[in-house]
N, C-alpha and C positions, 0 to 999 in steps of 0.2 A: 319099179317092180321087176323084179325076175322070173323068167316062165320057166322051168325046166319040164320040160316033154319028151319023152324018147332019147334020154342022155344028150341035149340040145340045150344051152339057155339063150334063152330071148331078153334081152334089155329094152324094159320097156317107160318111157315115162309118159304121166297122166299130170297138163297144166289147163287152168282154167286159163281163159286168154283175158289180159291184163294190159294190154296193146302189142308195141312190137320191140320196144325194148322187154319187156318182162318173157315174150317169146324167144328173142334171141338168146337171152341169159338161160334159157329154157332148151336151148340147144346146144350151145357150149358146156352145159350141166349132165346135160346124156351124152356127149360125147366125151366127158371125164369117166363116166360111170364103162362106158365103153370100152377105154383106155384101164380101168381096174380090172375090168372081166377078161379084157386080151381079146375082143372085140372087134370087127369089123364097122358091123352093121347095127344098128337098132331102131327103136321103134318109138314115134311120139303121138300121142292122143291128146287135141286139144279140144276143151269144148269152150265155144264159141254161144255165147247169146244173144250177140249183135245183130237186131234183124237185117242190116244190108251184109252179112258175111259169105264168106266164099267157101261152101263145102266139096270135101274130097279126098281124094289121095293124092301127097305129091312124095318125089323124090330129091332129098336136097344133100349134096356133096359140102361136106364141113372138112377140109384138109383131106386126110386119108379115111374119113369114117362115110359113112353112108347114114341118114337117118329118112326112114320112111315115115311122112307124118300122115295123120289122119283130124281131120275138123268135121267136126260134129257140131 
C-alpha cells in the first residue's frame, strides 16, 4: 500500500504471519517496493494470531533500506 499525505509516500506493507520464511520473503518484497519508489525507508504491519507472539515495534536494517515493522 502507498500512503501519500502532505506530498510524502509511505510504503507500506500489510502480511499475515505465515512463519519466518514467508516474513523474510515479506521483507525482501518491501524492500523491492522501496527500491521502485526511490525509497529509503518503509513500513511493515504483521498480524500475528499466534498466542505465544511477540507484539511491538521494531526496527530492522535490510542492506541500505530501513523497514519499521509493527506485530499485532
Amino acid at each position: 500500500m502507498i500512503v501519500d499525505y502532505l506530498g510524502e509516500q509511505f510504503v507500506v506493507e500489510m502480511k499475515i504471519w505465515r512463519g519466518n520464511e514467508y516474513h523474510e520473503r515479506g521483507e525482501r518484497q518491501l524492500a523491492q517496493y522501496l527500491d521502485y519508489f526511490h525509497q529509503k525507508k518503509g513500513y511493515m504491519l504483521s498480524f500475528n494470531f499466534n498466542k505465544e507472539k511477540e507484539v511491538g515495534v521494531k526496527t530492522i536494517l535490510l542492506g541500505d533500506k530501513i523497514l519499521v515493522e509493527a506485530v499485532v
